[in-house]
MARDOKOL-735551 format. One record per residue (C-alpha): x, y, z; residue in three letters. Coordinates in steps of 0.2 Angstrom, whole numbers, padded with zeros to 4 digits, always signed. Last residue first. Layout:
N
XYZALA/...
***
This chain:
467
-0057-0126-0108UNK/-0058-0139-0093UNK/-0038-0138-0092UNK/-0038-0119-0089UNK/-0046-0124-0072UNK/-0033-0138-0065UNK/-0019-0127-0071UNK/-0026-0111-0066UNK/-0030-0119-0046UNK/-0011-0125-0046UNK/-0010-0105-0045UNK/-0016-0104-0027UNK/-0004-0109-0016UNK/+0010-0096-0027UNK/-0005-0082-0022UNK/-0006-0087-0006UNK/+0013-0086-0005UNK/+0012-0070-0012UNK/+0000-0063+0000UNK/+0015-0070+0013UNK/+0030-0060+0005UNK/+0019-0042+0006UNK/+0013-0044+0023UNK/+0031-0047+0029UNK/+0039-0066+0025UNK/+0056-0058+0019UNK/+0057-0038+0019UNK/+0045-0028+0006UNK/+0054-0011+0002UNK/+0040+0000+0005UNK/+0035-0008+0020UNK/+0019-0018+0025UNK/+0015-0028+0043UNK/+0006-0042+0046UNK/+0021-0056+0045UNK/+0030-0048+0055UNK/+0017-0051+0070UNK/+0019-0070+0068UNK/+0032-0073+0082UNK/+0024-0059+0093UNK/+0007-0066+0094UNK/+0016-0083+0097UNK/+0025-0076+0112UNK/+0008-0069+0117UNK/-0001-0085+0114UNK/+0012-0093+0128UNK/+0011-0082+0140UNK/-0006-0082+0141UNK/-0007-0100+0141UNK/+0007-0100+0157UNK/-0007-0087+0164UNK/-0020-0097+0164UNK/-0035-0093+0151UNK/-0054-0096+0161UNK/-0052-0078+0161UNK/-0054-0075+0144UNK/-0068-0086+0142UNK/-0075-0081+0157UNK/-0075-0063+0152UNK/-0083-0066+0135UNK/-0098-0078+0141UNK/-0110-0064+0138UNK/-0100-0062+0119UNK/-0104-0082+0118UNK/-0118-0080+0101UNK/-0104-0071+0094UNK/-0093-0084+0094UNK/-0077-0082+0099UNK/-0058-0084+0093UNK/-0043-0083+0104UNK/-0025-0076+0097UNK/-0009-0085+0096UNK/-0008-0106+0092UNK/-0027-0106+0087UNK/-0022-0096+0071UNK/-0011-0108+0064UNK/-0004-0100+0051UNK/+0000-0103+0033UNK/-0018-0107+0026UNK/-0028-0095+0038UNK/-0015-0080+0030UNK/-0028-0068+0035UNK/-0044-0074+0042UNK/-0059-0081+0033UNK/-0071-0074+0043UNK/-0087-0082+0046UNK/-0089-0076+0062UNK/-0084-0061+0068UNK/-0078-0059+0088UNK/-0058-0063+0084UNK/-0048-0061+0101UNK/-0031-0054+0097UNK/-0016-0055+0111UNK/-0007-0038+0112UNK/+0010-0036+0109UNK/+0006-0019+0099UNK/+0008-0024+0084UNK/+0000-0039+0084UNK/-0016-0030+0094UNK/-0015-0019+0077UNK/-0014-0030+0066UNK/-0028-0038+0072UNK/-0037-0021+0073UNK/-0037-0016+0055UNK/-0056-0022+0050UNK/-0064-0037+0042UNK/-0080-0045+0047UNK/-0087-0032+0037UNK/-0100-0017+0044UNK/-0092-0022+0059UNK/-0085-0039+0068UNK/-0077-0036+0084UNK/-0058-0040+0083UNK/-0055-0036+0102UNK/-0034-0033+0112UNK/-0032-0045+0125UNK/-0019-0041+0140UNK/-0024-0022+0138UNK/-0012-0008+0144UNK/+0001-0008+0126UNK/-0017-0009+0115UNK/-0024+0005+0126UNK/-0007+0015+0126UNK/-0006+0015+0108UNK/-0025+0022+0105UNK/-0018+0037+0116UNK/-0030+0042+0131UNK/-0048+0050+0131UNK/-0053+0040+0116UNK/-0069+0044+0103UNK/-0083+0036+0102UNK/-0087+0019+0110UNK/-0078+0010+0122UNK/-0078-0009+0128UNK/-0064-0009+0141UNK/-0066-0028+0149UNK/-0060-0027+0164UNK/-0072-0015+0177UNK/-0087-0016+0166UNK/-0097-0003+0160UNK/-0100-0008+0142UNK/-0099-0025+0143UNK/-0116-0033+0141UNK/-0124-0019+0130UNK/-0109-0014+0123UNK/-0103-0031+0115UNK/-0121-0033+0110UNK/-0121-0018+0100UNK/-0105-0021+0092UNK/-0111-0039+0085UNK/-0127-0028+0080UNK/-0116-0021+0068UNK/-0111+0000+0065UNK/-0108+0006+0083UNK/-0091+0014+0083UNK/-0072+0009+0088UNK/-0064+0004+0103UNK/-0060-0011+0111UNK/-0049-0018+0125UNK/-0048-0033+0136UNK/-0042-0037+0152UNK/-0034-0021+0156UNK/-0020-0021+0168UNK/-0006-0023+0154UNK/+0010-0016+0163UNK/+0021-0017+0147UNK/+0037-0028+0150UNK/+0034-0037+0134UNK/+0030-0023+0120UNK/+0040-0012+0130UNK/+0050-0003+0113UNK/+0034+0001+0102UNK/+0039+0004+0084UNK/+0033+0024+0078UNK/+0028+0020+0059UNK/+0012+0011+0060UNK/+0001+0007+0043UNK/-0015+0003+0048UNK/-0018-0017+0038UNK/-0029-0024+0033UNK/-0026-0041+0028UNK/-0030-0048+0011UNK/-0038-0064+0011UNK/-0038-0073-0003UNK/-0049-0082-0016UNK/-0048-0101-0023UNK/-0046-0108-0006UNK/-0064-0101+0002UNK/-0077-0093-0013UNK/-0080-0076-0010UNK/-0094-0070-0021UNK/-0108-0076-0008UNK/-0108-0070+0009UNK/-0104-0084+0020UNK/-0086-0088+0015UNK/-0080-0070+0024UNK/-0065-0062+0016UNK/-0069-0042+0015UNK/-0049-0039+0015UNK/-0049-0044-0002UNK/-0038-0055-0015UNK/-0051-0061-0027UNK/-0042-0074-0038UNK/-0051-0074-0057UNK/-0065-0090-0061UNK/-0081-0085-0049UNK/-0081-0066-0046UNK/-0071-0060-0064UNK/-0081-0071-0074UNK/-0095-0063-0064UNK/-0090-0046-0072UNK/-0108-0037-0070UNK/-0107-0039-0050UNK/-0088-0038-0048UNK/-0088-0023-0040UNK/-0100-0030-0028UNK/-0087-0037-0013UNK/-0076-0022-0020UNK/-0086-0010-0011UNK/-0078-0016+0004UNK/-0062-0008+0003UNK/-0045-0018+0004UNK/-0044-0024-0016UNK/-0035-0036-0026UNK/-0035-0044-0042UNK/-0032-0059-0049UNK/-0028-0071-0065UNK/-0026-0088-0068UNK/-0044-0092-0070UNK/-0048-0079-0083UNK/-0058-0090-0092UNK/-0042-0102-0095UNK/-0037-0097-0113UNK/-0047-0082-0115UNK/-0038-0072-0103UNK/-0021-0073-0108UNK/-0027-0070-0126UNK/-0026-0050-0126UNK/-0033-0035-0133UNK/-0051-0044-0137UNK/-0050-0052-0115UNK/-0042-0035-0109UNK/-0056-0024-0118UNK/-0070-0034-0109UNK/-0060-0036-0093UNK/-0061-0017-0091UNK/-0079-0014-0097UNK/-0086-0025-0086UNK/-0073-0016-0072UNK/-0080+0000-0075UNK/-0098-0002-0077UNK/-0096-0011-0059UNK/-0085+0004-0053UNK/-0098+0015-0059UNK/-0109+0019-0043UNK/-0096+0021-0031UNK/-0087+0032-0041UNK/-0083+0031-0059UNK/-0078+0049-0067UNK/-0079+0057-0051UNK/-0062+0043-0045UNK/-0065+0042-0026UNK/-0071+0024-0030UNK/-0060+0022-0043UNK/-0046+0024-0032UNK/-0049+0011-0019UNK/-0055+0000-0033UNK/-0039-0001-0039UNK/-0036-0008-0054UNK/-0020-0019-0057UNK/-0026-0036-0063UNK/-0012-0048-0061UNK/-0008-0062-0071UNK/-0004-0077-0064UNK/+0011-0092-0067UNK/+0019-0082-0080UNK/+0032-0087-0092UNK/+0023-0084-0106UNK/+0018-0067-0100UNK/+0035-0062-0104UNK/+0037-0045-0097UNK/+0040-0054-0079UNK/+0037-0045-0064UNK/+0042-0057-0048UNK/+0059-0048-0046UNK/+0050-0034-0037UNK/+0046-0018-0041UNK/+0028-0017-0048UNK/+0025-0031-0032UNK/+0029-0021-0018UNK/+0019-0004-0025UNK/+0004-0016-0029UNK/+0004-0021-0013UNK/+0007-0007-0003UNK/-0008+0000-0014UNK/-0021-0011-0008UNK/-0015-0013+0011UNK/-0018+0006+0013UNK/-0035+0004+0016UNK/-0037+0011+0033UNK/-0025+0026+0031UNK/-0008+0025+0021UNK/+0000+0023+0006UNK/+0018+0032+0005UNK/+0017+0041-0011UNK/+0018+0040-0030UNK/+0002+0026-0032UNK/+0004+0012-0040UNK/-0003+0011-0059UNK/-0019+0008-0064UNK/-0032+0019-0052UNK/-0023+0034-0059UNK/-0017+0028-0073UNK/-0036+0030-0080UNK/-0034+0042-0095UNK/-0016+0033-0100UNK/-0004+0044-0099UNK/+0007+0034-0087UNK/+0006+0021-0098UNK/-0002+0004-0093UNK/+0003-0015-0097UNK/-0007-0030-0090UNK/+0004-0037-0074UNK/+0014-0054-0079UNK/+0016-0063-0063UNK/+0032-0074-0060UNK/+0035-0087-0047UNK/+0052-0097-0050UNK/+0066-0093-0035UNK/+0055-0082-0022UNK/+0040-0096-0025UNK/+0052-0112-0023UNK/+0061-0101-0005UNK/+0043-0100+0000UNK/+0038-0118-0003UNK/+0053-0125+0009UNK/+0050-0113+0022UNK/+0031-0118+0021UNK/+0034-0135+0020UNK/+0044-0136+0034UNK/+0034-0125+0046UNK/+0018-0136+0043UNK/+0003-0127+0051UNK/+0014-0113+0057UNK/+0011-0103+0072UNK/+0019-0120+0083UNK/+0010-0124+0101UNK/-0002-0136+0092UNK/+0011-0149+0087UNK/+0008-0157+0071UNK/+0008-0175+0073UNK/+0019-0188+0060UNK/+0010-0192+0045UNK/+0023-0181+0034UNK/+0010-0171+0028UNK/+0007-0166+0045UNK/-0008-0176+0056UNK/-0017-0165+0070UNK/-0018-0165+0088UNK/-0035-0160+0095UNK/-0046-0143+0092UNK/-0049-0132+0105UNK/-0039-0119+0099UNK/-0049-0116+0084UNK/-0066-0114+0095UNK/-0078-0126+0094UNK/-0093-0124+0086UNK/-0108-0116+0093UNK/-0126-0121+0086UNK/-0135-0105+0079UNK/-0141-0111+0061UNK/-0129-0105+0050UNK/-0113-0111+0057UNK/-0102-0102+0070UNK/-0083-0101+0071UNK/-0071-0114+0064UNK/-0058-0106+0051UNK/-0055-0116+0038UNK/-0037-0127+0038UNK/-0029-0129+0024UNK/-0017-0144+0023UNK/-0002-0143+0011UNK/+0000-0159+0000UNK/+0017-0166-0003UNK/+0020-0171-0022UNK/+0030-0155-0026UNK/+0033-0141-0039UNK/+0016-0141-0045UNK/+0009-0140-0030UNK/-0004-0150-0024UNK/-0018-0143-0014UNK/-0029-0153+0000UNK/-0045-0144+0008UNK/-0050-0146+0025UNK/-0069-0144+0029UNK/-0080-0134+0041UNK/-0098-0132+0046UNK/-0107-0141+0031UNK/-0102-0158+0042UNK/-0101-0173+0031UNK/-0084-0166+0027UNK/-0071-0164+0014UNK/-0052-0170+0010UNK/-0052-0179+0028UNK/-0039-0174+0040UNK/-0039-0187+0055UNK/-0035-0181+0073UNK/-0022-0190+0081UNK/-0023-0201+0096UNK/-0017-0198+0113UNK/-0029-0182+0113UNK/-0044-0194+0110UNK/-0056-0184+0102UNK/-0073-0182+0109UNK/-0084-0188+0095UNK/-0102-0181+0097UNK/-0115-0193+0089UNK/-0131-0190+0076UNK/-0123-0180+0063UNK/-0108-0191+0063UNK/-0111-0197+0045UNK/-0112-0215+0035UNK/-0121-0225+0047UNK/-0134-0210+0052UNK/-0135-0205+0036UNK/-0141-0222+0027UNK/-0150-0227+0041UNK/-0161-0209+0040UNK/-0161-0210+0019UNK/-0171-0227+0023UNK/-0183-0223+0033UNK/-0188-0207+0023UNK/-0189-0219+0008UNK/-0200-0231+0017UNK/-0213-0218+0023UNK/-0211-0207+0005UNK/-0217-0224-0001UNK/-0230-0229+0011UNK/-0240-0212+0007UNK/-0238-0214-0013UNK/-0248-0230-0012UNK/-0260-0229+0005UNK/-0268-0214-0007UNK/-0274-0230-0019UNK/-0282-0237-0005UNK/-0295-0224-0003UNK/-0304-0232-0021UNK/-0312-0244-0011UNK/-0307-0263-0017UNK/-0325-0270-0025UNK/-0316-0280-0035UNK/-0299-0287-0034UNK/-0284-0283-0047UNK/-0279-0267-0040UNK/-0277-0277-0024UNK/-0262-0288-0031UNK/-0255-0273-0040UNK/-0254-0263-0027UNK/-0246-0277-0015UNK/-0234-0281-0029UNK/-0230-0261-0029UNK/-0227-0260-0007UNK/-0217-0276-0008UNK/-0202-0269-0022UNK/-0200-0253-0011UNK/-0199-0263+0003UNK/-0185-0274-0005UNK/
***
């Protein structure tokens, strides 16, 4: 109606003489005036961007399929095998512009699929749907794995390695290892749900015929020959594929392959949904795991003086901050360089055990503080944590902002001793589930990657449909 009085007024004036010429500049100004107006009602009686709901802890939290609010969403898949949704639940950290979120743990009751409340206290989002999904995925899931002989030029990086994988980025090669054995292989690839990819950018990296600076050539190359070899990848644009990789490089392996960045699976330790070429509930993340062989016996009747422990170097100005207000403080154990005392021992002192965002916002030290018994606090935003749609991360390690690294100690602090008790229960509940060996064993790190995986193959079907 304004819109619609603003032209009948120009056209009534227009008509008159002697009208100065300035009023035509009133025009274009009244407009962006009224429309402005306009899109501020509709937002603020369609969105909670100008009001702060405090939820009532009597009543349940609803789960919408998307949000007005950029800084975090809920995402609903169907499975082919069942009409009960699974709730995924993105981690909340920091957004873009500064303003603290709530913390995961903070976060009210929620509704299951069953529409009765999901209880906080549990590591699983829906326990019953998982069990019952896992035991479908062991029965029926089948990957087909692209064929390579062991004299193929490039078996190196093709095929699972020979030994025990270990160091840093071991988690690439257990996989690969667990799978090429498993009952999971099928050699009809008609009969697949996925098809796997099986470079490893690990290896090409160290590879002197690829190296760091190839391994883009390499992969174009790759998926060009698998794509005129073979018609599994034409028919859905490589949407019901994947690969997976540990190392970093392997955010921009994929730079001249963007078929491979935006359509295939990306299954990566590097999980963060605010760099681009990570897209959240279509990729995975990969957990990075340090490979531990001597099991710790006093994981609960170890004297844990220590608030809070880190170690590791300076590479992120997250780090930097952690030193500059912690670094000589009587609790929190912020140490750079190299240890005086036994990593073990540290983790085995320490009550909570830091994940401080480096280079990536990924490294090995939530496994380690699982393994060890201690309680991880996650200092990275933006990460996509490990496994984020099974488990219900707020129920067994703390997570902080950044921007509250001065508040760290009052945080932690501010967590009685029952709540302690309690997230280190949980922390021991799910810490098989982040752990690799060579024969994989029911829900380790090995059985939980293929449950992402089996989560994310409803994605080919909805994707190979649009070709």
């Amino acid at each position: 109606m304004a819109y619609s009085s603003l032209v009948l007024y120009y056209l009534s004036q227009r008509r008159v003489p002697g009208r100065s010429f300035r009023h035509f500049f009133f025009i274009p100004t009244s407009l962006a005036l009224v429309t402005s107006l306009l899109i501020l009602f509709y937002i603020s009686t369609t969105s909670n961007l100008f009001t702060h709901h405090h939820p009532n802890p009597k009543t349940p939290l609803q789960i919408n399929s998307s949000s007005s609010s950029s800084t975090f969403s809920f995402t609903i898949l169907r499975h082919k095998t069942s009409s009960t949704p699974f709730a995924i639940e993105a981690p909340l950290t920091e957004d873009g512009g500064g303003q603290r979120i709530e913390s995961q743990r903070s976060l009210g009751p929620q509704l299951g699929s069953d529409g009765n409340h999901v209880n906080n206290n549990e590591v699983f989002h829906d326990r019953h749907i998982f069990l019952e999904d896992y035991k479908e995925m062991k029965r029926s899931f089948k990957i087909y794995v692209y064929p390579h002989r062991q004299d193929d030029s490039f078996a190196n990086a093709l095929l699972p390695v020979d030994s025990e994988p270990g160091g840093n980025y071991a988690s690439e090669s257990f996989f690969k290892k667990g799978l090429m054995k498993s009952r999971f292989i099928t050699n009809d690839p008609t009969k697949a749900d996925l098809f796997f990819l099986p470079f490893s950018i690990a290896r090409l990296r160290h590879d002197p015929r690829v190296g760091v600076g190839g391994i883009q050539d390499f992969i174009r190359d790759y998926i060009f020959n698998v794509s005129q070899k073979y018609q599994y990848w034409n028919q859905t644009g490589g949407a019901d594929h994947f690969y997976v990789a540990c190392h970093s490089i392997g955010r921009s392996a994929m730079e001249k392959a963007s078929e491979v960045k935006f359509n295939a699976i990306q299954v990566v330790c590097s999980s963060s949904y605010f760099l681009p070429g990570y897209i959240p509930h279509k990729d995975a993340c990969l957990p990075q795991i340090w490979p531990r062989k001597e099991e710790p016996h006093d994981l609960l009747s170890s004297n844990r003086t220590k608030l809070a422990f880190f170690a590791g170097g300076i590479n992120s100005p997250v780090r930097e901050k952690l030193l500059q207000v912690w670094r000589n403080d009587s609790e929190i154990f912020a140490h750079f360089g190299r240890l005086t005392t036994p990593y073990a021992d540290e983790l085995l002192g320490s009550k909570f055990c830091l994940h401080v965002k480096g280079f990536e916002v990924n490294t090995a030290r939530i496994a380690d503080s699982l393994y060890y018994g201690c309680v991880p606090v996650i200092i990275a935003n933006y990460y996509d944590l490990p496994f984020a749609d099974i488990l219900n991360w707020k129920s067994f390690s703390v997570i902080v902002a950044t921007l509250d690294i001065p508040l760290l100690k009052k945080i932690l602090k501010g967590i009685s001793s029952e709540e302690y008790t309690w997230l280190q229960s949980n922390a021991l509940k799910v810490r098989q589930h982040f752990q690799w060996h060579l024969s994989p064993i029911d829900y380790d790190a090995f059985y939980m990657v293929m449950y992402e995986l089996w989560l994310r193959r409803s994605f080919s079907t909805v994707t190979s449909s649009n070709f």
